[in-house]
C-alpha positions as CSV (number, residue, x, y, z in Angstrom):
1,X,38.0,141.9,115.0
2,X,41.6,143.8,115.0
3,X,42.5,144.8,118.3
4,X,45.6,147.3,118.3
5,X,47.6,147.4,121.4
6,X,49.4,150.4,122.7
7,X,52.6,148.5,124.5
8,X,54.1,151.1,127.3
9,X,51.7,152.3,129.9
10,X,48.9,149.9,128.2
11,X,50.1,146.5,128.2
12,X,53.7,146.8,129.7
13,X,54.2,148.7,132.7
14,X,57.7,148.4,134.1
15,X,59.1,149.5,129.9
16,X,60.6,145.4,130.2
17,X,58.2,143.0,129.5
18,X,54.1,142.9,129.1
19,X,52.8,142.2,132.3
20,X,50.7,138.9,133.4
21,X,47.8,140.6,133.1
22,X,48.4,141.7,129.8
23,X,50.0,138.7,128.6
24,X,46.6,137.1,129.4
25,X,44.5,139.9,127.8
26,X,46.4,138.8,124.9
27,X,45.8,135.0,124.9
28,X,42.4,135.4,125.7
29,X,41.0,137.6,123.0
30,X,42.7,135.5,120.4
31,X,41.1,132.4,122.1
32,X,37.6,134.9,121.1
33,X,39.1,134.9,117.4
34,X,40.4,138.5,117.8
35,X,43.5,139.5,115.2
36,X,46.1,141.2,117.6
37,X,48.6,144.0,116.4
38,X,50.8,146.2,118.2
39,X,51.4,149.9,117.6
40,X,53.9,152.1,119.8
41,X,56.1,154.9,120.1
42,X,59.3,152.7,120.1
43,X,60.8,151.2,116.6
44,X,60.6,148.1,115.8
45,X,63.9,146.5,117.6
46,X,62.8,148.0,121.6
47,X,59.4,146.5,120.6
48,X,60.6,143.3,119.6
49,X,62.6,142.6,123.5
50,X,59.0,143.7,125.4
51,X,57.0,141.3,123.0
52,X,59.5,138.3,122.9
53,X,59.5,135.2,120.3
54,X,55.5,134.6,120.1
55,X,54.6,138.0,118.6
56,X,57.3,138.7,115.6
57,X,55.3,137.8,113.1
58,X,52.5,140.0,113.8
59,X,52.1,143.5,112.5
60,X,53.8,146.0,114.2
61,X,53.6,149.4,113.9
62,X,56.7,151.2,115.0
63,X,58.2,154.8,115.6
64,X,54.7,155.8,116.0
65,X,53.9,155.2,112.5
66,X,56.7,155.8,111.0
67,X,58.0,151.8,110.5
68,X,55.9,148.6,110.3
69,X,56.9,144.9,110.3
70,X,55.0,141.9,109.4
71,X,56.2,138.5,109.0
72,X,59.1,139.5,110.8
73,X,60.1,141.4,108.2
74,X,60.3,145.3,107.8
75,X,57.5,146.2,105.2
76,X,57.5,150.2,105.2
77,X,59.9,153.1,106.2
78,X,58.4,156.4,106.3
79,X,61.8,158.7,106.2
80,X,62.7,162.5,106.2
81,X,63.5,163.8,102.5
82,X,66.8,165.3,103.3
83,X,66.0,168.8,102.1
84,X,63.9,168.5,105.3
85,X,65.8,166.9,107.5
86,X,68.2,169.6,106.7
87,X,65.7,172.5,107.7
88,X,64.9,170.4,110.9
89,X,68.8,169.9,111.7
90,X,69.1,173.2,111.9
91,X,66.5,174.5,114.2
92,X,67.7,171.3,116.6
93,X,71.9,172.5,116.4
94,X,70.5,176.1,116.8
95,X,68.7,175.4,119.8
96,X,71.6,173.5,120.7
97,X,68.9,170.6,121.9
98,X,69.7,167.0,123.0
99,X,68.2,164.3,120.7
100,X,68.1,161.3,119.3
101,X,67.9,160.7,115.1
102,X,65.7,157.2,115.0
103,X,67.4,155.0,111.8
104,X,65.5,152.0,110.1
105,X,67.0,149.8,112.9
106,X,69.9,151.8,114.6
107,X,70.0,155.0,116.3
108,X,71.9,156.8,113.2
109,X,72.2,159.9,111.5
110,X,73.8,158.2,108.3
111,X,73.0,157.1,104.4
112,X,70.3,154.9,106.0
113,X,68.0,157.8,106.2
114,X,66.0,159.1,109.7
115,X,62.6,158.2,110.4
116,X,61.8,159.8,113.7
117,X,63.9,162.5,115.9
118,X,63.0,162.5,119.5
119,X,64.1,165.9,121.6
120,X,65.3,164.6,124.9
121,X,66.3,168.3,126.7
122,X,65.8,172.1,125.2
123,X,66.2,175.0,126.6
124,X,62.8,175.7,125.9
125,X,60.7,172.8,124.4
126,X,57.7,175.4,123.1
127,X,60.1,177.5,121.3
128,X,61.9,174.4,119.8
129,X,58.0,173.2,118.9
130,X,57.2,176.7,117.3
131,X,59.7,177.0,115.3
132,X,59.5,173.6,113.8
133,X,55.4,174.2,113.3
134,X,56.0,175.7,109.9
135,X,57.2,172.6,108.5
136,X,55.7,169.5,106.7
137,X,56.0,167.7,109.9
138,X,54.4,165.6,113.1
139,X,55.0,166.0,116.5
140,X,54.0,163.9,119.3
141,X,54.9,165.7,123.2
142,X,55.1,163.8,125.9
143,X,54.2,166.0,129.0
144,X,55.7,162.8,131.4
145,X,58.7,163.0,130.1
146,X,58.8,166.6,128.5
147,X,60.1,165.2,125.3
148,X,59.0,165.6,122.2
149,X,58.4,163.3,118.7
150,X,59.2,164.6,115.6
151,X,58.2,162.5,112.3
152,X,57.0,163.5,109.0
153,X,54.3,165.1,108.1
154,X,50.9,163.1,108.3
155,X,52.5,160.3,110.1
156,X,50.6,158.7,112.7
157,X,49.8,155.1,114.3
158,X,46.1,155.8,112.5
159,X,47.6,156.6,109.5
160,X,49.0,153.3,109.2
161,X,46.1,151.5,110.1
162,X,44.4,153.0,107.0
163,X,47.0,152.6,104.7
164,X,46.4,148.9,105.9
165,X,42.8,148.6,105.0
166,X,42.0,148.7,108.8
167,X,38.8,150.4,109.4
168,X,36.7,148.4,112.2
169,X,39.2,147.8,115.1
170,X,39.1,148.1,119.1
171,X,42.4,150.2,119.9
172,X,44.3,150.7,123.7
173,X,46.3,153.3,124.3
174,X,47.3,155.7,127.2
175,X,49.0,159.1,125.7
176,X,48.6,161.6,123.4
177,X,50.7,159.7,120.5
178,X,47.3,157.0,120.9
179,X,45.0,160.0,120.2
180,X,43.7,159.3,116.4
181,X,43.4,155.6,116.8
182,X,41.5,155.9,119.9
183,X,39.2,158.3,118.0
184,X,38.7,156.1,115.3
185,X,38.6,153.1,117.3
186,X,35.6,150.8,117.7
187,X,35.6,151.2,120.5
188,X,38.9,153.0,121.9
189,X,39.6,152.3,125.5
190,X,42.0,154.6,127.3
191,X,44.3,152.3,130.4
192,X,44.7,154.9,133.1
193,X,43.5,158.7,132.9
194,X,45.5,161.4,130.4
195,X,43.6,163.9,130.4
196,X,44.6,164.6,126.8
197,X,43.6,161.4,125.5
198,X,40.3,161.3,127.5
199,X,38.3,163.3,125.0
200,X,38.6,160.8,122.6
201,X,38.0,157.6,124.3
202,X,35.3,155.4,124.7
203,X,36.1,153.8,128.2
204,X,38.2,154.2,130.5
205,X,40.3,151.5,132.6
206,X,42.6,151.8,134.9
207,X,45.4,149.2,135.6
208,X,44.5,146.8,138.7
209,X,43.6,144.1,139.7
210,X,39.8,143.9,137.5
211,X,42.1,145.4,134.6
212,X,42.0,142.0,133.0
213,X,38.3,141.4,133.4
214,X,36.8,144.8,132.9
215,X,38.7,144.9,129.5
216,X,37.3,141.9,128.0
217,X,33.8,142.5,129.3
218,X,33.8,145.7,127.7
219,X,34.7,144.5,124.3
220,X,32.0,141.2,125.1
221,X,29.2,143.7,126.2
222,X,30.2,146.4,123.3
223,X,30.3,143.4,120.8
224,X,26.5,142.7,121.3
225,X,25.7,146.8,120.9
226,X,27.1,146.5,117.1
């Protein structure tokens, strides 16, 4: 079975490194014969410190669908069209927000094209949301941090898996941006409580000390139910 991991909040908890327990999730469900993945918020190169040497070669789905790697190799880019990038641009300079334009591998704005841009401060995030609803685009708001995810239009961490042929799959997530794979997820399991996500999960962990164990008996004990 695929299992798709979540990385921040889900397996890694301190936004440096996957912590023991997770590290030993991981290990033992591929010891069961499970196919691991990875899908997050960050692009690929901040996944790639968190995950180390041992996992570069597996999928990963980046920029919250918005890059993928396999192989260790960059497979897919999903990028603004300029003409829209343009109309976005300008909303973001009106609004005279702070952000970030996400690249294929740097933080750019440049002939390499953007593929996610993340709104770090507004004035007023809703308004900066509103007026960027009538576009062909994504968003993704984090209420932790009040920031907010902007990618194109029908791109999503679930969207990826299906482009992938991945339709059975156990998925782990923790925020909004996990919603769809969760939902489609046999079964999704939410780490923590958002109250967002919660809707759309099938169990609920939270991250202590039976973390470890309560994960893998859910997926044993949900295993002999299909």
């Amino acid at each position: 079975m695929n299992c798709v991991f979540d990385i921040d909040g889900t397996i890694c908890f301190d936004y440096m490194n996957v912590s023991e327990e997770g590290t030993q999730l991981l290990e033992k469900l591929e010891e069961a014969g499970h196919h691991v993945m990875f899908a997050s918020a960050r692009p690929i190169r901040d996944m790639l410190p968190v995950l180390k040497e041992r996992y570069r070669n597996y999928t990963l789905i980046g920029g919250n669908g918005s890059i993928i790697s396999q192989n260790n190799q960059i497979v897919d880019v999903c990028l603004f069209e300029p003409t829209l990038l343009k109309s976005i641009m300008e909303v973001l300079e009106d609004e005279s927000v702070v952000y970030l334009a996400d690249g294929k591998w740097d933080f750019s704005y440049n002939g390499d094209g953007v593929m996610k841009l993340i709104v770090l401060e507004a004035e007023d995030m809703n308004r900066v949301h509103d007026r960027l609803s009538d576009l062909p685009v994504s968003f993704y708001r984090h209420e932790s941090t009040d920031t907010l995810d902007i990618l194109a239009f029908k791109t999503s961490k679930y969207d990826v898996l299906k482009r992938l042929g991945i339709d059975d799959y156990i998925a782990m997530g923790n925020d909004v941006n996990d919603i769809e794979m969760l939902d489609h997820a046999n079964p999704g399991i939410m780490i923590n409580f958002n109250e967002r996500l919660a809707p759309y999960a099938d169990y609920q962990v939270d991250y202590d000390e039976h973390y470890l164990n309560t994960i893998l008996e859910i997926i044993e004990n949900h295993k002999k139910t299909v």
